[in-house]
C-alpha positions as CSV (number, residue, x, y, z in Angstrom):
1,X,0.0,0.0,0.0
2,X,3.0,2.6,0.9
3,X,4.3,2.3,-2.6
4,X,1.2,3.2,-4.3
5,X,0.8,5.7,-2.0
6,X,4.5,6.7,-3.1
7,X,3.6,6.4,-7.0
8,X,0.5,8.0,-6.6
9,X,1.8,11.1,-5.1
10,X,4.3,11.2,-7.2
11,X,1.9,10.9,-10.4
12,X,-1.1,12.7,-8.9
13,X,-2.6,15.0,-12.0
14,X,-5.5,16.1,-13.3
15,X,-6.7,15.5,-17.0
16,X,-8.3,18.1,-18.7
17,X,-11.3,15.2,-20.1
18,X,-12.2,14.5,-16.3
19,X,-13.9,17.8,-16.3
20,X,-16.0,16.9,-19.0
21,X,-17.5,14.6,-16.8
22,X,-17.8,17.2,-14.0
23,X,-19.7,19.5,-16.0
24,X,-22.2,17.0,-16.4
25,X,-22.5,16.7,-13.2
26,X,-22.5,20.5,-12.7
27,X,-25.3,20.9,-15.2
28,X,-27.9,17.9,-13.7
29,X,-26.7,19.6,-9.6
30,X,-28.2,22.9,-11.4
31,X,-31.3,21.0,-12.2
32,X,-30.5,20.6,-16.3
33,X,-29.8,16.6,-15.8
34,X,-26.7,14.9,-17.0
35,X,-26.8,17.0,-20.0
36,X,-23.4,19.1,-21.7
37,X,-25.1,22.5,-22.5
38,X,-29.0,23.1,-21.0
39,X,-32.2,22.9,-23.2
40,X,-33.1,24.0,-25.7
41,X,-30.0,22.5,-26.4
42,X,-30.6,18.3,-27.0
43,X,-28.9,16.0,-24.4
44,X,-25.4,14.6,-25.9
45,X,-23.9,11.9,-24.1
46,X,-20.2,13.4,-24.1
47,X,-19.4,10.7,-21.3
48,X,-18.4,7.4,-21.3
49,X,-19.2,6.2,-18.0
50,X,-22.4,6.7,-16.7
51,X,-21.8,5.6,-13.6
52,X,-19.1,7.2,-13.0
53,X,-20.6,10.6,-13.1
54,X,-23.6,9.3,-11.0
55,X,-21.3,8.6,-8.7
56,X,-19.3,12.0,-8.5
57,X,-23.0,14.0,-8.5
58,X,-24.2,11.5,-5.7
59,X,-21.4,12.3,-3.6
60,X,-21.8,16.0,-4.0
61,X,-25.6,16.2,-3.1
62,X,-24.5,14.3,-0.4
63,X,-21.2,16.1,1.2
64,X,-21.5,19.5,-0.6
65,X,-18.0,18.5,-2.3
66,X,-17.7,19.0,-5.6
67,X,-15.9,16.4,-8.2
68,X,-12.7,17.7,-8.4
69,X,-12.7,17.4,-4.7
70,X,-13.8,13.8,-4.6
71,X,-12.2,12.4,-7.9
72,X,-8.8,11.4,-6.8
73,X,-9.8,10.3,-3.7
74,X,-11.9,8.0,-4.7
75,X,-10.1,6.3,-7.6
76,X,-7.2,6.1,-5.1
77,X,-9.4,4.2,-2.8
78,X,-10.3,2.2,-6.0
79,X,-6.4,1.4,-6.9
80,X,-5.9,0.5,-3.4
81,X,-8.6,-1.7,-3.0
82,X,-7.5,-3.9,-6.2
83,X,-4.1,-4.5,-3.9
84,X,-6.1,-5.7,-1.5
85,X,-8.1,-7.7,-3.1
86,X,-5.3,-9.5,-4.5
87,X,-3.7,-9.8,-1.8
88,X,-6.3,-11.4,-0.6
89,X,-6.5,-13.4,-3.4
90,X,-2.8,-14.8,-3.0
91,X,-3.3,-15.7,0.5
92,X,-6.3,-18.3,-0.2
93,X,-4.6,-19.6,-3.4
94,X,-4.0,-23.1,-2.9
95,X,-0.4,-23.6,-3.2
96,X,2.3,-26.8,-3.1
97,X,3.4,-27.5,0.4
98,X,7.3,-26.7,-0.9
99,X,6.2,-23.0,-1.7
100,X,3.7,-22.5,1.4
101,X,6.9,-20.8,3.3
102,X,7.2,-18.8,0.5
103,X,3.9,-17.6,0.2
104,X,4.5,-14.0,1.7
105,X,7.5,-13.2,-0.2
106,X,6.1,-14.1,-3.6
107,X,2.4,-12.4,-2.1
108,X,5.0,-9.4,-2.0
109,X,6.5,-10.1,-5.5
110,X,2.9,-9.3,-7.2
111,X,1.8,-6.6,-5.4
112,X,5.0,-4.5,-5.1
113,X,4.6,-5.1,-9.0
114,X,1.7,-3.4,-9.4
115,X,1.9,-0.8,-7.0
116,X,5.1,0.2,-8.1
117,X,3.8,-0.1,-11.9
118,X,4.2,3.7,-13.6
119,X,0.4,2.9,-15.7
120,X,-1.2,1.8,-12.4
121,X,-0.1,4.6,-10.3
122,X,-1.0,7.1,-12.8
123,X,-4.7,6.5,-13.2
124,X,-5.2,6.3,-9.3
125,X,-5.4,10.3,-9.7
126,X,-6.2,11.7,-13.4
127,X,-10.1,12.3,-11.9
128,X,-11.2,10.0,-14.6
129,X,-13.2,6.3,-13.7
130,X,-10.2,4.5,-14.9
131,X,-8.8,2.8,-11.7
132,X,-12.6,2.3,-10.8
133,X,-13.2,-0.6,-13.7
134,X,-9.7,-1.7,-13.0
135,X,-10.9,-3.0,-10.0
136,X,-14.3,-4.2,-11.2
137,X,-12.5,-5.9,-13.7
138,X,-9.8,-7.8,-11.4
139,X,-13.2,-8.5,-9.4
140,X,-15.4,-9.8,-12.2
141,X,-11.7,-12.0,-13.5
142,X,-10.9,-13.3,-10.2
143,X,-14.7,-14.6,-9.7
144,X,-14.7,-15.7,-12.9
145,X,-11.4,-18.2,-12.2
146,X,-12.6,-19.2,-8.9
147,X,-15.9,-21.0,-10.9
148,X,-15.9,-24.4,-11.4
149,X,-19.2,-24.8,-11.5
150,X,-20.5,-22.3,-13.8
151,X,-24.1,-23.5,-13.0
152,X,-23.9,-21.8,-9.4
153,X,-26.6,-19.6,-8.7
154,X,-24.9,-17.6,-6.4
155,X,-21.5,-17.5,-8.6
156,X,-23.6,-16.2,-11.4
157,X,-25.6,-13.5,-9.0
158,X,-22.2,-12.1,-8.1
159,X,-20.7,-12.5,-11.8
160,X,-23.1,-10.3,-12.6
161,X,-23.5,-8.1,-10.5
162,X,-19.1,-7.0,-11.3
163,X,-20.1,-7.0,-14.9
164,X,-23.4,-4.9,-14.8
165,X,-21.6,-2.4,-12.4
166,X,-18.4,-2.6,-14.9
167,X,-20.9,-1.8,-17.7
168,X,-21.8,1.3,-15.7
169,X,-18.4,2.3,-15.5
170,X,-17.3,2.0,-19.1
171,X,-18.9,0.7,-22.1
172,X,-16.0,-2.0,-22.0
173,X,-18.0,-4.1,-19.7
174,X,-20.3,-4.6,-22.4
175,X,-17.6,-7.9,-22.8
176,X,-18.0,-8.7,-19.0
177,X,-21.9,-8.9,-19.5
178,X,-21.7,-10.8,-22.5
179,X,-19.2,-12.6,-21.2
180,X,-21.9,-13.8,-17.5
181,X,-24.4,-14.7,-19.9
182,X,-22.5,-17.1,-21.9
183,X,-21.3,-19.0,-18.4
184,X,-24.9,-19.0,-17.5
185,X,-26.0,-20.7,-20.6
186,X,-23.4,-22.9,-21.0
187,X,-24.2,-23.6,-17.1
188,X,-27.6,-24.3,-17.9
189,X,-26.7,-26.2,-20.9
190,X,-23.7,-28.3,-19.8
191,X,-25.1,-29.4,-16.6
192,X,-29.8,-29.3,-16.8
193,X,-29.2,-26.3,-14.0
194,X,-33.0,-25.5,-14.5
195,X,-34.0,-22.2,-16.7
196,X,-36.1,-20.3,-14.2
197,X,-32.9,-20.4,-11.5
198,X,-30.4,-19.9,-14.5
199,X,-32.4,-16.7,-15.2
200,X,-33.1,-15.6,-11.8
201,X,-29.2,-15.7,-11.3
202,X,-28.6,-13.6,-14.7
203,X,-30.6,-10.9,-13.1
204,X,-28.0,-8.5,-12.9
205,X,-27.6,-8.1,-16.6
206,X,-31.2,-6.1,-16.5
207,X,-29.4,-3.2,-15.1
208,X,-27.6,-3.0,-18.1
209,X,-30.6,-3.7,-20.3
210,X,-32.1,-0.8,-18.6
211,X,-29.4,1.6,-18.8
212,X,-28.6,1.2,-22.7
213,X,-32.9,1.2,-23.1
214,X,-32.8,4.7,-21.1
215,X,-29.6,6.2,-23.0
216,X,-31.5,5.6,-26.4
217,X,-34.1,7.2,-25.6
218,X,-31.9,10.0,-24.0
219,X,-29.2,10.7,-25.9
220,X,-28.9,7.7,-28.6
221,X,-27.4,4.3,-28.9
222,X,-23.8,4.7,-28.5
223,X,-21.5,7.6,-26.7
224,X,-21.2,10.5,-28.3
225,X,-17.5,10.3,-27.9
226,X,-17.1,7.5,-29.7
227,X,-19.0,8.9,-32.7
228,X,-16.0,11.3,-32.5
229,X,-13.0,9.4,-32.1
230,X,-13.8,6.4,-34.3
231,X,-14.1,7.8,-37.5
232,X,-12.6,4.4,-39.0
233,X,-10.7,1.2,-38.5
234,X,-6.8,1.9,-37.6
235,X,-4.8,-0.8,-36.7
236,X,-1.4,0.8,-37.6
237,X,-2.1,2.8,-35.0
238,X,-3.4,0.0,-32.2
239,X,-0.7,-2.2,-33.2
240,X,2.4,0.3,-32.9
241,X,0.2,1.6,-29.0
242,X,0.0,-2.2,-28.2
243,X,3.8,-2.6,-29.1
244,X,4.4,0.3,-27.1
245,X,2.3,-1.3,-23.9
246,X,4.4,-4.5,-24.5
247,X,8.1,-3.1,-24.2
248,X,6.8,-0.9,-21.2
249,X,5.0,-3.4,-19.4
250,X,6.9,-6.5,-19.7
251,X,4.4,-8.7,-22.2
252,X,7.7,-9.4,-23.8
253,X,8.6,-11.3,-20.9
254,X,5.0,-12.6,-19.6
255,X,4.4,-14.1,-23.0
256,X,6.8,-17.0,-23.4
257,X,5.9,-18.2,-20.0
258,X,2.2,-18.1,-20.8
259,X,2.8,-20.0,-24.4
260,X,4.8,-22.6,-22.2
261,X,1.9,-22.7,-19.6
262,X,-0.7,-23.2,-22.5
263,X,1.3,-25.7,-24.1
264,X,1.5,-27.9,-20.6
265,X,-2.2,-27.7,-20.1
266,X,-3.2,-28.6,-23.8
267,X,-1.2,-32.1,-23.2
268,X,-2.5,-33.0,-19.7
269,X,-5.4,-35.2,-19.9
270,X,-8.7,-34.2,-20.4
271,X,-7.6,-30.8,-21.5
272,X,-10.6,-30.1,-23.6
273,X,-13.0,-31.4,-21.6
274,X,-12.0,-29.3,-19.0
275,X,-12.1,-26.3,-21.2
276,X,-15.4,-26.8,-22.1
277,X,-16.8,-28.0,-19.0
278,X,-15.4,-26.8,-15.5
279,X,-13.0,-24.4,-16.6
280,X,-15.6,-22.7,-19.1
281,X,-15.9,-19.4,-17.1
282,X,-11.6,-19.1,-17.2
283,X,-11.9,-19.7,-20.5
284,X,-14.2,-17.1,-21.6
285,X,-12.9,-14.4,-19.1
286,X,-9.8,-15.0,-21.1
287,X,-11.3,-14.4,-24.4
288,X,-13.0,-11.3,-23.2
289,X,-9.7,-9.9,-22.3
290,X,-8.3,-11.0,-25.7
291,X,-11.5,-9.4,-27.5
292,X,-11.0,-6.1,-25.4
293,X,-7.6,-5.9,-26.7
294,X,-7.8,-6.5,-30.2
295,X,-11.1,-4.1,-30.2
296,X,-8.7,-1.4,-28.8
297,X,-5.9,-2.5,-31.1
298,X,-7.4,-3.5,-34.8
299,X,-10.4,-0.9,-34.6
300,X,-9.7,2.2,-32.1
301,X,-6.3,2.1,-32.9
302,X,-5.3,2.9,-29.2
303,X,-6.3,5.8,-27.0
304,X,-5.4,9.3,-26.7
305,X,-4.0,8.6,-23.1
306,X,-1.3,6.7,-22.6
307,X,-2.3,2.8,-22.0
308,X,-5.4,4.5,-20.4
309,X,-7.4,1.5,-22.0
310,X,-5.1,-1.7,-21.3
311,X,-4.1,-0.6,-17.4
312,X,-6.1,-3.3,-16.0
313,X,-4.5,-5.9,-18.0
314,X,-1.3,-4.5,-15.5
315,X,-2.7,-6.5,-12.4
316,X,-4.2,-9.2,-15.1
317,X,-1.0,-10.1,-16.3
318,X,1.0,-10.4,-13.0
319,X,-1.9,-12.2,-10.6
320,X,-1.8,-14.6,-14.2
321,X,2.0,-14.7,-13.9
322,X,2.1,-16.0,-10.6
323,X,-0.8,-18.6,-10.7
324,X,1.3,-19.9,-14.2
325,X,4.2,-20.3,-12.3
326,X,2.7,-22.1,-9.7
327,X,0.7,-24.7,-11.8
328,X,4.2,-25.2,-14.2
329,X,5.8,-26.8,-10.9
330,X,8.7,-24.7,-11.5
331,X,11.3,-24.5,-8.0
332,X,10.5,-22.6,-5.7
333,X,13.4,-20.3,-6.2
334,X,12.4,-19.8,-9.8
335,X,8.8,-19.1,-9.0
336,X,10.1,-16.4,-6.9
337,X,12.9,-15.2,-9.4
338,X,10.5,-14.7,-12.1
339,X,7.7,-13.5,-10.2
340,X,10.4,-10.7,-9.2
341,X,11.8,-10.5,-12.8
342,X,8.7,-9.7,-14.7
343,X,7.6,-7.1,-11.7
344,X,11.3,-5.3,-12.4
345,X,10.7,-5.4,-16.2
346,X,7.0,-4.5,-15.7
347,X,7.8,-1.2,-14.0
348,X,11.2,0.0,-15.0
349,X,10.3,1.5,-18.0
350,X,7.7,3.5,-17.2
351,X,9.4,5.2,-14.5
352,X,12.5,5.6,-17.0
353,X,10.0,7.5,-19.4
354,X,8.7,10.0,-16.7
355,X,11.8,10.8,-15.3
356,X,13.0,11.7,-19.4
357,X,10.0,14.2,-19.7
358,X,10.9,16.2,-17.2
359,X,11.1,19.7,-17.8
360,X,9.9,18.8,-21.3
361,X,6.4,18.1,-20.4
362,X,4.5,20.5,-23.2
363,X,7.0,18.7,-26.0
364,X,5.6,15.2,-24.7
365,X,8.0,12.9,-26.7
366,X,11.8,11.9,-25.6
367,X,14.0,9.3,-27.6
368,X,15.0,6.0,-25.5
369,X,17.6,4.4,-27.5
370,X,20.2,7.4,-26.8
371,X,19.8,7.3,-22.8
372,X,20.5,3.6,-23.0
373,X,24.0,1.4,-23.0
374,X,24.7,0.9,-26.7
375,X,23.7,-3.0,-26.9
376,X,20.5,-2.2,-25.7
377,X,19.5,0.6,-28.5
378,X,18.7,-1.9,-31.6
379,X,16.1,-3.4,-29.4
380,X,14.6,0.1,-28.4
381,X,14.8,1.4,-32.4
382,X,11.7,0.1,-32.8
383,X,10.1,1.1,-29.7
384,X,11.0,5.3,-30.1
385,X,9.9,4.5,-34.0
386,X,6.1,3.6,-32.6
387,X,6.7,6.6,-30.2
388,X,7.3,9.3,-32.8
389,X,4.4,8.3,-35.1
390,X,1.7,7.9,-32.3
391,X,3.3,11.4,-30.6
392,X,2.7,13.0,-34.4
393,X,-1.1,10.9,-34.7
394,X,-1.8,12.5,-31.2
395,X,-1.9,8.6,-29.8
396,X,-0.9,7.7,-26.4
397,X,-0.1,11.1,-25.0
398,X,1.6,10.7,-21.9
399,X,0.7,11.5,-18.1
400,X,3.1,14.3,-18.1
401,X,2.0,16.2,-21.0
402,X,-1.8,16.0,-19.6
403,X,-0.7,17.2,-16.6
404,X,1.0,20.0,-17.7
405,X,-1.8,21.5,-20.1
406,X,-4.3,20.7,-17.4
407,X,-2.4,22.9,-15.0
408,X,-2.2,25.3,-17.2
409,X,-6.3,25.5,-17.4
410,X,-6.4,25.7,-13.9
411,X,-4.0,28.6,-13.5
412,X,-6.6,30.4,-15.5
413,X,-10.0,28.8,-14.7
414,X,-9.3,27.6,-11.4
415,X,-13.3,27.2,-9.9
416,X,-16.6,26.7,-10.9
417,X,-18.7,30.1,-11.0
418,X,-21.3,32.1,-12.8
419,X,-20.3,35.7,-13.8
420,X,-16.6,35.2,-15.1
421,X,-17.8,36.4,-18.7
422,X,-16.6,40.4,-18.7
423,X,-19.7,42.2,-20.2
424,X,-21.8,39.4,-19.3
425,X,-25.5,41.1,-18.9
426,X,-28.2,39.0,-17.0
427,X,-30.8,36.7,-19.3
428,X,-28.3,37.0,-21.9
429,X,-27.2,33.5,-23.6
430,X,-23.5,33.0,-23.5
431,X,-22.0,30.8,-26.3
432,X,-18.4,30.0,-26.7
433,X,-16.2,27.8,-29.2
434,X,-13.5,25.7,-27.9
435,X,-11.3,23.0,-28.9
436,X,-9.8,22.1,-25.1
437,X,-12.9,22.1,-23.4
438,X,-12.8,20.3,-19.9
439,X,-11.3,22.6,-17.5
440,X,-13.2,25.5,-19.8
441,X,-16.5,23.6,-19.6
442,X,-16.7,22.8,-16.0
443,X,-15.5,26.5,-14.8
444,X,-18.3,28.5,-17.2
445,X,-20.8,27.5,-15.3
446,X,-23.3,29.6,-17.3
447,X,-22.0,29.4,-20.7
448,X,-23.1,27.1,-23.6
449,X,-19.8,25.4,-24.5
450,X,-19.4,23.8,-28.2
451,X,-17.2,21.1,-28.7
452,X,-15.1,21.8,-32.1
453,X,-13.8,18.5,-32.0
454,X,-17.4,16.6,-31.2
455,X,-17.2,14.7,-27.9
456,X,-20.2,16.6,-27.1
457,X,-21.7,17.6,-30.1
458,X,-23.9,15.6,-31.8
459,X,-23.6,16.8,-35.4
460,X,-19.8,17.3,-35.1
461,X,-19.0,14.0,-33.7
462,X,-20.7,12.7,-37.1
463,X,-19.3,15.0,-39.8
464,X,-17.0,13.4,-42.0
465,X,-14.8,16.6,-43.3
466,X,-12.5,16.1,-46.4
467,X,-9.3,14.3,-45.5
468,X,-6.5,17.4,-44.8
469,X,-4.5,18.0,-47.8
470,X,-1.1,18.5,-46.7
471,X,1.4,20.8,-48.4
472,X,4.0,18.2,-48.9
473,X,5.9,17.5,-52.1
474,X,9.0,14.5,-51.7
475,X,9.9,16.5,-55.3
476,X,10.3,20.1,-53.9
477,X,12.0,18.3,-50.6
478,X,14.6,16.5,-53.1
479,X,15.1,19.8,-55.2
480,X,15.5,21.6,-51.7
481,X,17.3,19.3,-50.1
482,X,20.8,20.4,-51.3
483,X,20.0,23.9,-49.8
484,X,19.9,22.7,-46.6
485,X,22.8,20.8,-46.0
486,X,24.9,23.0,-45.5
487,X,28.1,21.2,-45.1
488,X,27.0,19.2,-48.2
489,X,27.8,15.7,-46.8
490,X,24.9,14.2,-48.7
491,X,23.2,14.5,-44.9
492,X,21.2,16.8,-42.8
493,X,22.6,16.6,-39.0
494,X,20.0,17.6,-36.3
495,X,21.1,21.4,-36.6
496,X,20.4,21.2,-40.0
497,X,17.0,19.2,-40.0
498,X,15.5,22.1,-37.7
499,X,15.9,24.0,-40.4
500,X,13.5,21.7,-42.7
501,X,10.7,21.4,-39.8
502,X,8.7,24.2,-40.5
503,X,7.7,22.3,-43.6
504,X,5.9,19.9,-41.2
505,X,3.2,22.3,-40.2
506,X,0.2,20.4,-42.3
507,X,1.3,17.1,-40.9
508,X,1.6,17.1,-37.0
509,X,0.4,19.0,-34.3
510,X,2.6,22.3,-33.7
511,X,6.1,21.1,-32.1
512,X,9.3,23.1,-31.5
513,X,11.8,22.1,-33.6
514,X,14.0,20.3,-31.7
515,X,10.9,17.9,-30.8
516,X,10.8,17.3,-34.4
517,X,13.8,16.3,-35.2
518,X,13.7,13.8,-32.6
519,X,10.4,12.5,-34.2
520,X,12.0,12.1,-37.7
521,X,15.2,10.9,-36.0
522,X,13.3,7.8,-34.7
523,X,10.9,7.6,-37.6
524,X,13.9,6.6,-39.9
525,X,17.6,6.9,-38.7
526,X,18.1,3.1,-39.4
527,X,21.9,3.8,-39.2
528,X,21.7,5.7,-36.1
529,X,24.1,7.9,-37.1
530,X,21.9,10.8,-35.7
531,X,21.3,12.2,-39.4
532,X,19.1,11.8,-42.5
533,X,20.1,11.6,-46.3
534,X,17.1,12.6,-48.8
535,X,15.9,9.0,-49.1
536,X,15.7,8.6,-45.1
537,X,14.0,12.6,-44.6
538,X,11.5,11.1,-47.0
539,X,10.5,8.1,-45.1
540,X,10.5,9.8,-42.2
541,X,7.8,12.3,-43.7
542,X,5.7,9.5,-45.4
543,X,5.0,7.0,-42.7
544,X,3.5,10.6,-40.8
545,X,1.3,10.5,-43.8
546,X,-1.7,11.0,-43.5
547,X,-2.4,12.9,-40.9
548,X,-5.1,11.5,-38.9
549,X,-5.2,12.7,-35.4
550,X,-7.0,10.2,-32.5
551,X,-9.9,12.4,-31.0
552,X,-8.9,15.5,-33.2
553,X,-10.4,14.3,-36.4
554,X,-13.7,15.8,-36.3
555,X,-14.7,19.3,-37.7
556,X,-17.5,21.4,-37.9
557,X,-19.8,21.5,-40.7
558,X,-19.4,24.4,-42.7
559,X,-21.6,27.3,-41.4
560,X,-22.8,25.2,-38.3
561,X,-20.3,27.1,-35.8
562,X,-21.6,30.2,-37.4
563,X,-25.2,29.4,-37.2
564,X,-24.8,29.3,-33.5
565,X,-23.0,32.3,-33.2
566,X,-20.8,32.5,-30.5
567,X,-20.4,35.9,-28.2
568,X,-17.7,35.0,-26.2
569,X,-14.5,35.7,-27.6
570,X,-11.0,35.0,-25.8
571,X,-8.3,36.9,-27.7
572,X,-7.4,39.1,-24.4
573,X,-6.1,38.4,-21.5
574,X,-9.8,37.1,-20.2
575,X,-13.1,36.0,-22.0
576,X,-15.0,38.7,-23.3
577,X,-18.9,39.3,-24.2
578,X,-18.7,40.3,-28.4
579,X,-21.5,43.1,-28.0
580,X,-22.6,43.4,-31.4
581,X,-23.5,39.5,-31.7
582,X,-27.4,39.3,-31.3
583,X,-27.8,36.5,-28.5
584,X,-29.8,33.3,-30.3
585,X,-33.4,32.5,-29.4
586,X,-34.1,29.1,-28.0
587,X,-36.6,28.4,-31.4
588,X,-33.2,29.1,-33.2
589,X,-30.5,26.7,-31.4
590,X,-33.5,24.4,-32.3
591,X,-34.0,25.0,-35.7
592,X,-30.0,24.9,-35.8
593,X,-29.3,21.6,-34.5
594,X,-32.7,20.2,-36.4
595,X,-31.4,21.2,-39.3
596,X,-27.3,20.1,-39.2
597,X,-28.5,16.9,-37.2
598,X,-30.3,16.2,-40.8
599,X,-27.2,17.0,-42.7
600,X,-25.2,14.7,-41.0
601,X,-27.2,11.9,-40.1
602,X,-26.0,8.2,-41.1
């Protein structure tokens, strides 16, 4: 527990996105409902866990503390509670008499693991629900191995009820419900458990039922957000973030051993059998896991946080580790030598990474190979390669560089009030464009926020603009090529390719120069020689190409920003009332929206 409690505090931030879900729970304590602007704006569901915000507006009717004050502590509380719990769970796990002395110090193996793990410790702060379906995810996994009689009433009662309340959380546990229901008909099936007892047990999943029935008829059938950041399949994006998750995590290391375990338990007798019968609920909790994974990987293409999405596999993977270990028979000094090994490679990394961003928060992308001995930088080629192009596709944006533009907000907006509009004049509606719009949402209590990039806009999130054309020309880089290498060596040196990174403004997001020649560095010094010949620059430039953007892709429709005609402008030093705007009716934000929602509709 200390060493989360050391990680956390050391990782403690804010993310700009957690005060998206505070404004909703602003705007229904303000008697508007979870809603992101009032009526006669339509609801939009700009959250992804329901029950999350339910949760945080709860606690604030009840205690007069408001989200941000309530957040961290309770997703600590959540992080800390998934150590316990498997601690717990190591302490009943029947082991071989040879390792019972060893039971504490390998109990300490795991969890030191994950509570000194860098992904683990970060989302126990961030004021997002993340750590909070971490641990109804360990719960619902652990209950799920524990089966071995899937026809259990009770074990299917309690199955349940961590998948329906992991279905509140995120929309993930949409896997964990499906996931119960196939153990209770495969309960009912494989073993005559009678229907009206099998159903009675399943009676958990109605809560679900109910809460996807109510949020169609609210706001629609899926997220808003994901409207927004899915605008198509991209698995050269999931595959390079799952890479990443891999080197930083250890999966490198965890994967042979779980290849060997699978192997052993394929050949023992009655393998199958087992599979299908008493081990069915392992089985499937398993494949859930896998289909998260490769939903995340071949069709998100990752997430804008880094490993936001995969840091429950963190405790996963090592509780699995351990148990694998156990059942391969292995000595008992190797149980505990690997158990130690994989927590060492697991959390390493991470660590390493945070401690190379500092003081370079904003810039958000540092190259490992140099900082390393020299035999270890062909293996980590590959790794700052992925980094660059999911830094430059705004994928897997690290814990420091949210923190820092979060702070930032704060500095400026740092409560929640009416009145912080200059030339605001009562009963007048105050409308605002933004792109960043967490912090800014949650603080403007009485402003009308839109989204520009559609997390909470409906007809944004759904407006397919043009793909960007982008300014670059390999020709004109050859032909220009000669003019910047300047000690015509046939190569540009980092001093020189500074001098060729203003070319890169229709490609990536805005980056000092120094950040992007790291980026096209990694991208394609295969020589490591710290430069770039013509050939190499142009690689570099392509595999940027095209430049998609995870959760930036969306745009307003022409004229739809305009329509609504926003009055608060923020070119000074503080937002400002635009006086000659006329204020729009409520018969006009309806006829707006009416009409674009009609554009843009599927």
């Amino acid at each position: 527990m200390l060493v989360a409690l050391v990680g956390w505090w050391q990782t403690s931030f804010f993310c700009d996105d957690a005060f998206i879900n505070y404004r909703y729970c602003g705007n229904a304590f303000d008697g508007h409902g979870f809603v992101w602007n009032p009526a006669p704006f339509a609801p939009v569901e700009g959250y992804t866990s329901f029950g999350w915000v339910a949760l945080l507006y709860l606690v604030w009717v009840a205690t007069g503390l408001e989200p941000p004050q309530t957040a961290i502590p309770i997703t600590l509380t959540c992080g800390l509670a998934t150590l316990w719990l498997i601690g717990r769970w190591i302490d009943t796990l029947a082991l071989p008499e040879r390792l019972e002395r060893w039971r504490p110090w390998c109990a300490a193996a795991v969890l030191l693991g994950i509570a000194g793990n860098h992904s683990f410790c970060t989302w126990l702060s961030s004021g997002m629900e993340t750590a909070m379906f971490a641990l109804l995810s360990v719960l619902w996994t652990l209950r799920a191995f524990a089966m071995r009689d899937d026809g259990r009433p009770r074990d299917l009662v309690v199955l349940g009820v961590w998948a329906a309340f992991a279905h509140l959380v995120r929309p993930d546990g949409d896997l964990l419900v499906l996931g119960t229901l196939a153990i209770g008909v495969h309960g009912w099936w494989q073993r005559g458990a009678g229907g009206r007892t099998t159903l009675l047990a399943l009676s958990p999943a109605l809560v679900p039922v109910a809460h996807v029935l109510w949020r169609r008829w609210y706001y629609g059938w899926l997220p808003n957000p994901w409207h927004a950041k899915v605008v198509g399949a991209w698995p050269e994006s999931g595959l390079r973030y799952l890479y990443c998750f891999c080197v930083e995590h250890g999966v490198w290391l965890w994967l042979p051993l779980a290849l060997a375990w699978l192997l052993v338990a394929a050949l023992r007798p009655g393998a199958l059998r087992g599979f299908c019968a008493a081990r069915f609920p392992a089985a499937v909790a398993v494949c859930a896991w896998l289909a998260h994974t490769g939903y995340y990987t071949l069709v998100v293409g990752g997430d804008h946080f880094a490993f936001r999405v995969f840091v429950q596999l963190v405790p996963l993977m090592l509780v699995a580790n351990f148990a694998m270990v156990v059942s391969l028979r292995l000595p008992r000094a190797m149980v505990l030598g690997w158990t130690v090994l994989l927590a060492v490679v697991a959390d390493v990394p991470g660590w390493r990474m945070e401690s190379a961003l500092a003081g370079r928060e904003a810039d958000g992308f540092v190259r490992a190979a140099p900082n390393v001995p020299a035999v270890l930088r062909p293996l980590l080629s590959l790794y700052d390669h992925c980094q660059a192009w999911l830094h430059v596709h705004s994928v897997g944006f690290r814990r420091a560089t949210h923190a820092h533009f979060c702070k930032a907000a704060l500095s400026e907006l740092p409560r929640r009030a009416r009145g912080q509009i200059d030339g605001a004049l009562p009963g007048v509606r105050l409308v605002y464009h933004a792109d960043a719009v967490g912090v800014v949402g949650w603080a403007l209590a009485d402003v009308m926020i839109l989204d520009g990039h559609g997390l909470n806009d409906w007809v944004i999130a759904r407006h397919r603009a043009p793909d960007k054309a982008t300014a670059f020309d390999p020709a004109v880089l050859r032909a220009a090529f000669p003019t910047f290498d300047l000690d015509h060596d046939g190569r540009l040196s980092a001093t020189e390719l500074a001098a060729v990174t203003h070319l890169l403004v229709s490609i990536g997001p805005t980056l000092r120069p120094e950040v992007w020649v790291d980026i096209l560095l990694s991208l394609s010094d295969g020589d490591r020689d710290d430069a770039l010949d013509v050939a190499e620059l142009e690689r570099a430039i392509g595999a940027m190409l095209p430049p998609r953007q995870m959760a930036h892709e969306r745009h307003p429709p022409d004229g739809y920003i305009e329509a609504l005609r926003p009055n608060v402008d923020d070119k000074g030093p503080r937002r400002t009332v635009l006086p000659d705007v006329v204020p729009l009716t409520d018969g006009e934000v309806r006829a707006v929206e009416q009409r674009f929602r009609a554009l843009v509709r599927p």
